[in-house]
ZAPAVEX-482242 format. One record per residue (C-alpha): residue in three letters; z, x, y. Coordinates in Angstrom, 1 decimal. Layout:
# residues N
NODE resn      w      u      v
NODE  ALA      Z      X      Y
...
//
This chain:
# residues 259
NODE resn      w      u      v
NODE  UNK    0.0    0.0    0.0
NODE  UNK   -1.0    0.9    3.5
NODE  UNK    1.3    2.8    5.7
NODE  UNK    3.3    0.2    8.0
NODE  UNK    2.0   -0.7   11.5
NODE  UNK    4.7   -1.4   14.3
NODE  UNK    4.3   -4.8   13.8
NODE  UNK    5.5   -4.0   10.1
NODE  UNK    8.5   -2.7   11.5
NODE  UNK    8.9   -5.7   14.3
NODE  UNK    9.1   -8.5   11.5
NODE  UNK   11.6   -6.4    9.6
NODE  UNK   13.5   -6.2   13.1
NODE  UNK   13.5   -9.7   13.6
NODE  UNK   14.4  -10.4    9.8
NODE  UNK   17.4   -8.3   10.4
NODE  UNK   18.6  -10.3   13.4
NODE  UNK   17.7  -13.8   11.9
NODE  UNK   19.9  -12.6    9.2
NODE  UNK   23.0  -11.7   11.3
NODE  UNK   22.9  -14.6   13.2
NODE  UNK   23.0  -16.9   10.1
NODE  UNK   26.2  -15.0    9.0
NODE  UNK   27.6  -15.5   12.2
NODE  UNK   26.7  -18.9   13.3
NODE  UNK   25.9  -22.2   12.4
NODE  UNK   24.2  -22.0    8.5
NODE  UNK   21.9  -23.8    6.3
NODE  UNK   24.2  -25.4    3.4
NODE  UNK   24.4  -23.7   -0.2
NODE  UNK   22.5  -24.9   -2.8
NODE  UNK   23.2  -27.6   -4.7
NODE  UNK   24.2  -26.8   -8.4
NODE  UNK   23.8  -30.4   -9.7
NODE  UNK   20.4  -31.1   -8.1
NODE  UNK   19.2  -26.9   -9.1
NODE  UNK   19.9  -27.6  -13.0
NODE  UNK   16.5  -27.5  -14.6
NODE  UNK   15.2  -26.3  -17.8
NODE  UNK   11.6  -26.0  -16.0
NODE  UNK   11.0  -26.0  -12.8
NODE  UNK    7.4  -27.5  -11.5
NODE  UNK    5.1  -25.6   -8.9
NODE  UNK    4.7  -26.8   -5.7
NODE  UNK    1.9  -26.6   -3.9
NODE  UNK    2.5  -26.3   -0.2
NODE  UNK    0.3  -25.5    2.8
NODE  UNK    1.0  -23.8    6.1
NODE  UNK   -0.4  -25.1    9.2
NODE  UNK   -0.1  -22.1   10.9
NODE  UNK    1.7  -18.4   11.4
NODE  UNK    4.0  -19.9   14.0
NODE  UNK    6.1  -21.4   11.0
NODE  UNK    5.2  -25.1   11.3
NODE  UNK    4.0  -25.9    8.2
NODE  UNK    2.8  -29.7    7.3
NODE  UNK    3.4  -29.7    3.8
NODE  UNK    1.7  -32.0    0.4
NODE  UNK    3.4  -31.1   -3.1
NODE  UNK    2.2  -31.7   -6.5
NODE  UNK    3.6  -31.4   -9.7
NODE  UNK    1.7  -28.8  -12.1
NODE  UNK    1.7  -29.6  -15.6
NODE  UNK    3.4  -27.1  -18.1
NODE  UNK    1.3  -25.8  -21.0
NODE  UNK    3.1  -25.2  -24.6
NODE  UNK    2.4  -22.3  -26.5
NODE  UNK    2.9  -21.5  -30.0
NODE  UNK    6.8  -21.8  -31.2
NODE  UNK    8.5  -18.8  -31.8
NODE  UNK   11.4  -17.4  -34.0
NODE  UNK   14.5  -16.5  -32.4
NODE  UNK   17.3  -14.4  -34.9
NODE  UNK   20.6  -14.1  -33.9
NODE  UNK   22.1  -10.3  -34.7
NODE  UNK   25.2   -9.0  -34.3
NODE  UNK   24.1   -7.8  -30.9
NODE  UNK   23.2  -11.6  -29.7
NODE  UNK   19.6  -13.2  -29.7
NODE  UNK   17.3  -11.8  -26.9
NODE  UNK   15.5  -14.9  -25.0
NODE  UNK   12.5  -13.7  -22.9
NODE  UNK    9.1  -14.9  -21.9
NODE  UNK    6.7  -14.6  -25.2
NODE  UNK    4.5  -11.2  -25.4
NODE  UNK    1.9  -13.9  -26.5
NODE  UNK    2.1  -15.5  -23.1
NODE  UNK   -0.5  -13.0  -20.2
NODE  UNK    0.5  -12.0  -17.3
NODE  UNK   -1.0  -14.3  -15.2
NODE  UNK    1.1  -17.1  -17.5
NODE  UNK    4.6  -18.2  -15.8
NODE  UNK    7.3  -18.3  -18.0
NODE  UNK    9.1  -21.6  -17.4
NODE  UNK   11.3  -21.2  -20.7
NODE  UNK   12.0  -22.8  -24.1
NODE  UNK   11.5  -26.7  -24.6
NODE  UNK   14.5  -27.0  -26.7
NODE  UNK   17.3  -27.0  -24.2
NODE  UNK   20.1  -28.1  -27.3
NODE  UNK   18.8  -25.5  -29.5
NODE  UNK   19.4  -22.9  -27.0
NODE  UNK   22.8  -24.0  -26.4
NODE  UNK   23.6  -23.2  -29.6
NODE  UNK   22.5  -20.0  -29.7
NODE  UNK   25.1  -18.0  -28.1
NODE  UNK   27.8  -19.5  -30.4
NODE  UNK   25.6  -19.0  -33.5
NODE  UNK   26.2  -17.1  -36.5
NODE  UNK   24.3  -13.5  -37.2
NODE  UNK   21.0  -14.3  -39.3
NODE  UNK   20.9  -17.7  -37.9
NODE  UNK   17.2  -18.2  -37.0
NODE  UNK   16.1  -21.0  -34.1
NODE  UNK   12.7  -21.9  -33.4
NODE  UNK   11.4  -22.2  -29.9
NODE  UNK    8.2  -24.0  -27.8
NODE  UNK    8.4  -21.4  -24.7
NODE  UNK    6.5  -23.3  -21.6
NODE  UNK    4.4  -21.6  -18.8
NODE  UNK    1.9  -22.2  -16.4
NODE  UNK   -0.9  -20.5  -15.4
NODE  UNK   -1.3  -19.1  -11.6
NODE  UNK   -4.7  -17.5  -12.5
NODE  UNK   -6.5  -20.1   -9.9
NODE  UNK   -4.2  -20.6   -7.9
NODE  UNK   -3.6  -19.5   -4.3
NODE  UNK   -0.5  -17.4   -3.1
NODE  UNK    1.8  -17.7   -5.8
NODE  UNK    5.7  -16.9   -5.3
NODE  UNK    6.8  -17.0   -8.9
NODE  UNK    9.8  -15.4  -10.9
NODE  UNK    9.7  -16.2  -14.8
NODE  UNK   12.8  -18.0  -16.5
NODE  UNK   15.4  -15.6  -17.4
NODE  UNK   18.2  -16.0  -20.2
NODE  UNK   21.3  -14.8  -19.5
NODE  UNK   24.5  -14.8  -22.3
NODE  UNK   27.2  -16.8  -20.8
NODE  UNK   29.9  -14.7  -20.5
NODE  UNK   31.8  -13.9  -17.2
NODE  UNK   29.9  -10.9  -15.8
NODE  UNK   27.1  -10.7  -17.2
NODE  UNK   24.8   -8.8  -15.1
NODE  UNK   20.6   -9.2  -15.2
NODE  UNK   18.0   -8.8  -12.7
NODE  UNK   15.2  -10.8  -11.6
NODE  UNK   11.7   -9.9  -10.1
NODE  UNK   10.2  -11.9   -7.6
NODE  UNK    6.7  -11.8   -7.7
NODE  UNK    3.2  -13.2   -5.5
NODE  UNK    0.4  -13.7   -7.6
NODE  UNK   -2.5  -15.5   -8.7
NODE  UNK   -5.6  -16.1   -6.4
NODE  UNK   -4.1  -14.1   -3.9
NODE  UNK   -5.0  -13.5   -0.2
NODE  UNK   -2.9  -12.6    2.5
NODE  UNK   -0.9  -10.1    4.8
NODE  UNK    1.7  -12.0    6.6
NODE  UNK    4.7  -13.3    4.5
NODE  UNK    7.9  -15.1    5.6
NODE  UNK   10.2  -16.2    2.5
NODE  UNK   13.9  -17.7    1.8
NODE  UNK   15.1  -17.4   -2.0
NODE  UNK   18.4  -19.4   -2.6
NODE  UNK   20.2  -19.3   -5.4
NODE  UNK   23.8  -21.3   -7.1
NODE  UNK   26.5  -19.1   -5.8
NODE  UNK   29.0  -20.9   -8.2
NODE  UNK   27.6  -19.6  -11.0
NODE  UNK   26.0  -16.2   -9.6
NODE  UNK   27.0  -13.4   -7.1
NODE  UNK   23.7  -11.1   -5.8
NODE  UNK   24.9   -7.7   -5.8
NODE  UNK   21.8   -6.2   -4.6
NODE  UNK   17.9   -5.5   -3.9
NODE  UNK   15.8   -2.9   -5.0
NODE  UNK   12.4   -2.3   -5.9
NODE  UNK   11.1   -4.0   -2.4
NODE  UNK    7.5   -3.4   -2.1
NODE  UNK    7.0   -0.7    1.0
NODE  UNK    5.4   -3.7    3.4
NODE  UNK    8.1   -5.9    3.0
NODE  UNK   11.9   -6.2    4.3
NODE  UNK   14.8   -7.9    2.4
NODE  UNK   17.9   -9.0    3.7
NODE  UNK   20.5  -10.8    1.5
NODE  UNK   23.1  -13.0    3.5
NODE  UNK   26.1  -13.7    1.0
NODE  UNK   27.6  -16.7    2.6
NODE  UNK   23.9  -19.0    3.0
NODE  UNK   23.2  -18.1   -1.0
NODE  UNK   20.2  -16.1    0.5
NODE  UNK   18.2  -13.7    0.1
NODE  UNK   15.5  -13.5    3.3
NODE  UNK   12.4  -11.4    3.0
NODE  UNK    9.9  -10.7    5.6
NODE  UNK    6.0   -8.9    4.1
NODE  UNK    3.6   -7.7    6.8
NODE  UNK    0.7   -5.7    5.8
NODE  UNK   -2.3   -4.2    7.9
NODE  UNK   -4.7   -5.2    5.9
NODE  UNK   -5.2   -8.5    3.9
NODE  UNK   -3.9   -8.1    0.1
NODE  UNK   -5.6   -9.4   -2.7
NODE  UNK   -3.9   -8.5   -5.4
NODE  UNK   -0.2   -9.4   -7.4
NODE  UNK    2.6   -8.0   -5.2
NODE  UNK    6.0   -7.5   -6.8
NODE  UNK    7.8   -8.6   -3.9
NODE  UNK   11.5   -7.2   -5.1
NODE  UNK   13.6   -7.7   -8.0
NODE  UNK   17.5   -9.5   -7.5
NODE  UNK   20.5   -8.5   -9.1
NODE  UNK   22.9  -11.1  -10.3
NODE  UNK   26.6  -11.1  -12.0
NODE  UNK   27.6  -14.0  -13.9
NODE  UNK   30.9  -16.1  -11.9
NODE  UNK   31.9  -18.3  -15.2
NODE  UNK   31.8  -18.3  -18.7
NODE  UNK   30.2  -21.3  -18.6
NODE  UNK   26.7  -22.6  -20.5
NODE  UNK   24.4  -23.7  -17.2
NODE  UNK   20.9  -24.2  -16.0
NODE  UNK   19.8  -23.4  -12.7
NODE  UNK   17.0  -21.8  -10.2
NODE  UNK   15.9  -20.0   -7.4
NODE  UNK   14.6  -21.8   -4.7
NODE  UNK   11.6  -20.7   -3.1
NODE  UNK   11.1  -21.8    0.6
NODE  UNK    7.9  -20.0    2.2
NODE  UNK    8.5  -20.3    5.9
NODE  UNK    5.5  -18.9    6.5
NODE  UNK    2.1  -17.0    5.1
NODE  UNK   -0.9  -16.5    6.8
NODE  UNK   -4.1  -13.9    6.1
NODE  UNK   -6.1  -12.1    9.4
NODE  UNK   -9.2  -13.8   10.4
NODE  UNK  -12.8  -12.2   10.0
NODE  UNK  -12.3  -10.4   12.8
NODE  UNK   -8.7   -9.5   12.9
NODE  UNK   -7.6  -10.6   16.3
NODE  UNK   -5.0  -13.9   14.9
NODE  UNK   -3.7  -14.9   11.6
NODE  UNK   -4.9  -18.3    9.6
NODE  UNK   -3.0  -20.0    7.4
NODE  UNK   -3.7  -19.8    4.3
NODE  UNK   -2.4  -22.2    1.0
NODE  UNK    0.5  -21.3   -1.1
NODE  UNK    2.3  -22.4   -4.5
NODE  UNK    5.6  -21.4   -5.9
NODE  UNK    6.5  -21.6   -9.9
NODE  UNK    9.2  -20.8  -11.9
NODE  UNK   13.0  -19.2  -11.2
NODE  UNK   15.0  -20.9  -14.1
NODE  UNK   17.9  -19.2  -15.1
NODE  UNK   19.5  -20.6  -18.3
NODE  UNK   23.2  -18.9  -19.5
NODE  UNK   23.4  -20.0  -23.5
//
């Protein structure tokens, strides 16, 4: 990626300073957890009006697509629940179907085996993707795991403006790493938030891995939630470079199940 401009580094400024001022002042309410609990979440598909932030908005639901069932064998060291191998990369992973059968897994006995129907769907076609796949966690009180936030799919822009929230009762963030160089992240503990800001000189047309979160488990308890995806703003430059356009966006994804 392209060496930042100074505007790269005025969005970042002005990420920082939106940040403090939500820790200081008024703030958006936490997430919440009974609304969040999900065992797939749906794509939305979302539209910018422009790069000032106003955004007039249509959503649709995007049907999920089952794969083949897979085998799942609890060991002494626990049963690992990820996205399939089988699944591509351009496949979200939106987790298993069988929501009982992976409540019992964490309770189950070594050798027992569980088949699962993982679900996913595909952002090949579609425009500006913000997507994380579902991630498994055991439910034990601190348990820590990560989880990469990605844009992808038909992709096309250079101006990015992004809110992920997340269930504070059942997760703490403890950090951010592996920010991509055009893009600023700023976690406020008290809004559940994690605000990132992605300004690059040049239109991008390819998958960015935006940054990856790190979570610790609050409770020993057997949940489902998500991350919430709120694009503030994207935008691409025009033909000429003089003024951004808007340009259309989707998000998918962000389950987190503890079993």
């Amino acid at each position: 990626m392209k060496k930042q401009t100074a505007l790269c580094l005025c969005c970042a400024a002005v990420l920082l300073f939106c940040g403090c001022r939500q820790n200081s002042g008024s703030s958006a309410p936490a997430p919440d957890s009974s609304a969040a609990e999900t065992t797939a979440v749906p794509a939305q598909t979302e539209t910018a009006a422009s790069s000032a932030g106003t955004a007039a908005r249509t959503t649709a639901t995007l049907p999920a697509q089952r794969s083949e069932p897979v085998k799942i064998r609890v060991s002494s060291g626990g049963a690992e629940l990820k996205k399939p191998a089988k699944l591509g990369e351009s496949d979200v992973f939106l987790g298993f179907s069988e929501a009982d059968k992976v409540a019992q897994i964490g309770d189950a006995a070594d050798g027992t085996e569980f088949t699962l129907t993982p679900e996913s769907v595909s952002v090949r076609s579609l425009p500006n993707t913000v997507y994380s796949n579902a991630v498994y966690v055991p439910h034990a009180k601190g348990t820590v795991f990560s989880v990469p936030v990605v844009i992808g799919g038909k992709a096309e822009f250079s101006l990015l403006e992004l809110e992920i929230s997340y269930d504070s009762t059942l997760f703490e963030c403890t950090g951010i790493t592996d920010a991509d160089g055009d893009a600023a992240c700023n976690h406020v503990a008290a809004n559940s938030t994690v605000y990132l800001s992605f300004t690059a000189t040049e239109n991008v047309q390819a998958d960015v891995g935006l940054c990856t979160l790190h979570f610790r488990t609050k409770t020993d308890e057997k949940r489902s939630s998500a991350l919430k995806f709120d694009v503030k703003d994207i935008a691409k430059w025009n033909a000429d470079r003089t003024v951004y356009e808007a340009v259309p966006y989707e998000t998918a994804g962000g389950g987190i199940v503890t079993y």
